[in-house]
PAZAPA-4460 file (N, C-alpha, C; in steps of 0.05 Angstrom, whole numbers, plus 32768, in hexadecimal, padded with zeros to 4 digits):
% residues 114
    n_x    n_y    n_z   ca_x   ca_y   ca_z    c_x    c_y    c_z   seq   type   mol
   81D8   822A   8185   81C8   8211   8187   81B0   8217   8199     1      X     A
   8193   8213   8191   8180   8215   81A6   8177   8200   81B5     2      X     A
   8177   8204   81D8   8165   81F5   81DB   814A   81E9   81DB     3      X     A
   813D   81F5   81CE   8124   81E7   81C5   8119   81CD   81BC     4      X     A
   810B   81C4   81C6   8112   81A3   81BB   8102   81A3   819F     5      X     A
   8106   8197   8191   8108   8191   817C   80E7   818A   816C     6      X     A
   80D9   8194   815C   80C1   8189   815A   80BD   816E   8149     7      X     A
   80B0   8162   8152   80B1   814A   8141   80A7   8146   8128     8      X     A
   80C1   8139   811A   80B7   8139   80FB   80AA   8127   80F1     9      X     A
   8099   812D   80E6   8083   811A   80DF   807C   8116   80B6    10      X     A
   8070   8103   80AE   8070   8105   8093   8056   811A   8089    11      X     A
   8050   8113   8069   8043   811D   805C   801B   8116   8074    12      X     A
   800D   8125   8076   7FF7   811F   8080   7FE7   810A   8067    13      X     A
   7FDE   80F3   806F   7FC8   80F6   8090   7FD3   80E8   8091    14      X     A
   7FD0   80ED   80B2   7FDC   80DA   80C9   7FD5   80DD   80EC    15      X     A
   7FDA   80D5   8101   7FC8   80D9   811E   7FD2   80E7   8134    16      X     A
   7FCE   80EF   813B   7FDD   8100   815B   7FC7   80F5   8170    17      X     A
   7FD7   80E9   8180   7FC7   80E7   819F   7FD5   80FD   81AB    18      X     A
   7FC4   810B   81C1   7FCC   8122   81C7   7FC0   811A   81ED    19      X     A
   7FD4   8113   81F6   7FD3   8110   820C   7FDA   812A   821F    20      X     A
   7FC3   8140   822F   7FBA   8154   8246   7FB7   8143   825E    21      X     A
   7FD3   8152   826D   7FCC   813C   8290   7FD8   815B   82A0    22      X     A
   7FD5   8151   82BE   7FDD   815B   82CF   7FE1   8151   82E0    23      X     A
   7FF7   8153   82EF   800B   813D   82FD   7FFF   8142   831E    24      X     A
   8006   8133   8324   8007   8131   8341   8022   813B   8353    25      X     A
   8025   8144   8365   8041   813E   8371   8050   8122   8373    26      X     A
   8047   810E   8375   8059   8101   8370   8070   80F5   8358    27      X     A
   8081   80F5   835D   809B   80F2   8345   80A2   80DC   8344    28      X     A
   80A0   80C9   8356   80B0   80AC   8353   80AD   8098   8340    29      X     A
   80C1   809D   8330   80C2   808D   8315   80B9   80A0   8304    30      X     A
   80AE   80AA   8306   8099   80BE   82E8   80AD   80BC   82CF    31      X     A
   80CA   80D0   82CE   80DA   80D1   82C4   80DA   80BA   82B0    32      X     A
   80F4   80A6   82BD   80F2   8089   82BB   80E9   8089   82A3    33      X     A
   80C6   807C   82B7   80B7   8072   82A7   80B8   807E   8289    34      X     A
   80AD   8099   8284   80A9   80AC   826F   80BE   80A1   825E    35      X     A
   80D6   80AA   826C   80F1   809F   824B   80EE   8086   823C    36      X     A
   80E1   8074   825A   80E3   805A   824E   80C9   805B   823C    37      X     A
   80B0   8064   8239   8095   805D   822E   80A1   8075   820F    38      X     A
   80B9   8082   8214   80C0   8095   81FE   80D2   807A   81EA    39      X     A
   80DC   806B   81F5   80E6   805A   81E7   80DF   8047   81DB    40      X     A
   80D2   803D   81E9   80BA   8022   81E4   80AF   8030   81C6    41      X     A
   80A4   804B   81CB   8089   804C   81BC   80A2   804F   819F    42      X     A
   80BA   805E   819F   80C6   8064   8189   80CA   804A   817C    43      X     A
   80C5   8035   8188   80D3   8019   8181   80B8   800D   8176    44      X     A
   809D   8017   8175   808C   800E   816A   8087   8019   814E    45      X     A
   8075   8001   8138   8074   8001   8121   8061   8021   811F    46      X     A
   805F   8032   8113   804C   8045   810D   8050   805B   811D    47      X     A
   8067   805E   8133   8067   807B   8139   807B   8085   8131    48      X     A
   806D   80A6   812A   8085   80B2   811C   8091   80C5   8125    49      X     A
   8087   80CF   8143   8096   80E1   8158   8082   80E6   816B    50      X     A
   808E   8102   817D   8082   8100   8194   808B   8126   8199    51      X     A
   807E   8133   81A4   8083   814D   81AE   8075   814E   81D5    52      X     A
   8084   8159   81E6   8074   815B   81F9   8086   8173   820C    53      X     A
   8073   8186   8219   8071   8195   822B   806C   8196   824A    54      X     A
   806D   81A2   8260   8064   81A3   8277   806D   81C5   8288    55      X     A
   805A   81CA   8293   8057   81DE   82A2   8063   81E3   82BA    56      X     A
   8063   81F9   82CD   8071   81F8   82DD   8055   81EE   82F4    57      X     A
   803F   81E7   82F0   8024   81DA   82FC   8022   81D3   82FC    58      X     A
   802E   81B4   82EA   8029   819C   82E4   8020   8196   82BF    59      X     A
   8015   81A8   82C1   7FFF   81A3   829F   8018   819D   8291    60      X     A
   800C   8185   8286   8022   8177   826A   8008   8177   8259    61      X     A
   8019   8177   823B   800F   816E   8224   8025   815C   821A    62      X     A
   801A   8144   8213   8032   8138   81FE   8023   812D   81E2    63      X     A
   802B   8130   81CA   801F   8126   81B2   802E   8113   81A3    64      X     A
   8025   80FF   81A6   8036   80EE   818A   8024   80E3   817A    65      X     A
   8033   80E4   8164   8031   80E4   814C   802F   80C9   8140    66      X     A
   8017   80BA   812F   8016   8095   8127   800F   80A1   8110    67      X     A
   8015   8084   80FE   800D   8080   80E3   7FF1   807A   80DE    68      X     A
   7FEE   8067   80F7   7FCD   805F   80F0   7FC4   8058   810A    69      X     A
   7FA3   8057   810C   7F96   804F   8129   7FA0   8032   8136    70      X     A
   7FA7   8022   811F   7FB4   8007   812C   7FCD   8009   8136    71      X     A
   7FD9   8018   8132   7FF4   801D   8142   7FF7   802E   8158    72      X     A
   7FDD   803B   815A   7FD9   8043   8172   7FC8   8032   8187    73      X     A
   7FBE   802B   817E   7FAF   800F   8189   7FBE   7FF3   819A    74      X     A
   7FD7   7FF7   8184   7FF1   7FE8   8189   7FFF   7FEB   81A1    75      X     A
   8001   8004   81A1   8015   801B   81BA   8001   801B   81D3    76      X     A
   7FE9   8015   81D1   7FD6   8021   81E7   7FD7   8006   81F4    77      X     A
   7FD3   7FEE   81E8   7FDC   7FD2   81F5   7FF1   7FC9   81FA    78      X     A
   8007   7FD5   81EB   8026   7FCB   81FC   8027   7FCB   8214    79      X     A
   8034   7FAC   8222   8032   7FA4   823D   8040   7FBC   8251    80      X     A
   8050   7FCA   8252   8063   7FDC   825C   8052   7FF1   8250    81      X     A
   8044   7FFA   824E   803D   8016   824A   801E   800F   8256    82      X     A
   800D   7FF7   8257   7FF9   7FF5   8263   8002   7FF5   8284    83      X     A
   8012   7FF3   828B   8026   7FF0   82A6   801C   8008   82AC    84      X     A
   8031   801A   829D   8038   8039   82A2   801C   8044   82A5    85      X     A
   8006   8048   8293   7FEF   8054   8290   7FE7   804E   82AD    86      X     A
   7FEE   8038   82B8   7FD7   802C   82DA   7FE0   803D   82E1    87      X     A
   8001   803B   82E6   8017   804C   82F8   8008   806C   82F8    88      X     A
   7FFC   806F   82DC   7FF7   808E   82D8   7FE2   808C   82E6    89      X     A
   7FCF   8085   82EC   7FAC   8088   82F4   7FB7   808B   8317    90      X     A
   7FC8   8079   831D   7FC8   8075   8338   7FDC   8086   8344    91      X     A
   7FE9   808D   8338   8004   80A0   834C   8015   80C0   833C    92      X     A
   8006   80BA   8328   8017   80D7   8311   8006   80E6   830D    93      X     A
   7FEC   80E2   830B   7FDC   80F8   82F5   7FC4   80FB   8312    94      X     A
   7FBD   8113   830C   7FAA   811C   831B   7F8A   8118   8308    95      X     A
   7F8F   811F   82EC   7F89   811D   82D7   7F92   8120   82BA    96      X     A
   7F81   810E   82AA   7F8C   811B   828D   7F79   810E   827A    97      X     A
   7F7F   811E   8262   7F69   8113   824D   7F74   8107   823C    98      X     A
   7F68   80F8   8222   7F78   80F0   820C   7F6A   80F2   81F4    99      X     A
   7F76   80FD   81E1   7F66   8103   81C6   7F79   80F4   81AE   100      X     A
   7F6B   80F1   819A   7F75   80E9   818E   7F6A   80ED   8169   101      X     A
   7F75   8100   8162   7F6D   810F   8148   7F81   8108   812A   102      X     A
   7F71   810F   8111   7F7A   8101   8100   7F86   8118   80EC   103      X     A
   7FA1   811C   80E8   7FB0   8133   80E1   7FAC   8134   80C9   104      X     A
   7F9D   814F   80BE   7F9C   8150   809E   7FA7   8157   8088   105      X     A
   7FAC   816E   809E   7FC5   8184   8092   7FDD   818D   80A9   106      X     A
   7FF1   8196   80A1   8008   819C   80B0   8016   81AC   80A9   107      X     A
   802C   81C1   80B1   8038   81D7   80A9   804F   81D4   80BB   108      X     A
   8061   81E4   80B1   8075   81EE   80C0   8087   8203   80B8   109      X     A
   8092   8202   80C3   80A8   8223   80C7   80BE   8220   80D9   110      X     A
   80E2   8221   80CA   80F0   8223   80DC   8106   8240   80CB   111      X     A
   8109   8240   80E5   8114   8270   80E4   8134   825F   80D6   112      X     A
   813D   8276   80C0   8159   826C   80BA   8162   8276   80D5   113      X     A
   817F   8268   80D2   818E   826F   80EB   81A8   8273   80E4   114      X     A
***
């Protein structure tokens, strides 16, 4: 069994990735938490179809998830509890970060038999 987490499956293209680049701050209080909870929220919204994310031993995260359409990201970016979290992020988590948000045309994949 690998630990690798899992990439997220997504449908036939087109479709959106916000691709959220940060770098954390030392402080930790709540970060966690928060994160599972804004991982749940967002799964519980109409139009997303997953989520992949990383972090470094420096801080640098990438996280990408995956919407059906700009309104459902639009959706997610105004949820009351995730507009919370985002302050929480400006003021005590992120040193910086960027946010992009690109429109997926094509997609591939590859998994090794095992």
């Amino acid at each position: 069994m690998s630990s690798r987490p899992a990439c997220a499956p997504t449908p036939e293209p087109p479709y959106y990735a916000v691709i959220f680049t940060s770098r954390r701050t030392p402080d930790d209080g709540g970060y966690a938490a928060t994160a599972q909870r804004m991982l749940e929220l967002a799964s519980a919204q109409p139009g997303f179809l997953g989520m992949e994310s990383a972090r470094d031993e420096q801080g640098l995260g990438i996280t990408v998830s995956y919407w059906s359409s700009l309104e459902a990201i639009a959706a997610w970016k105004g949820h009351v509890e995730h507009v919370a979290a985002q302050a929480a992020g400006r003021q005590r988590w992120y040193d910086h970060y960027a946010l992009r948000i690109a429109r997926v045309e094509r997609a591939h994949a590859f998994d090794a038999p095992r």
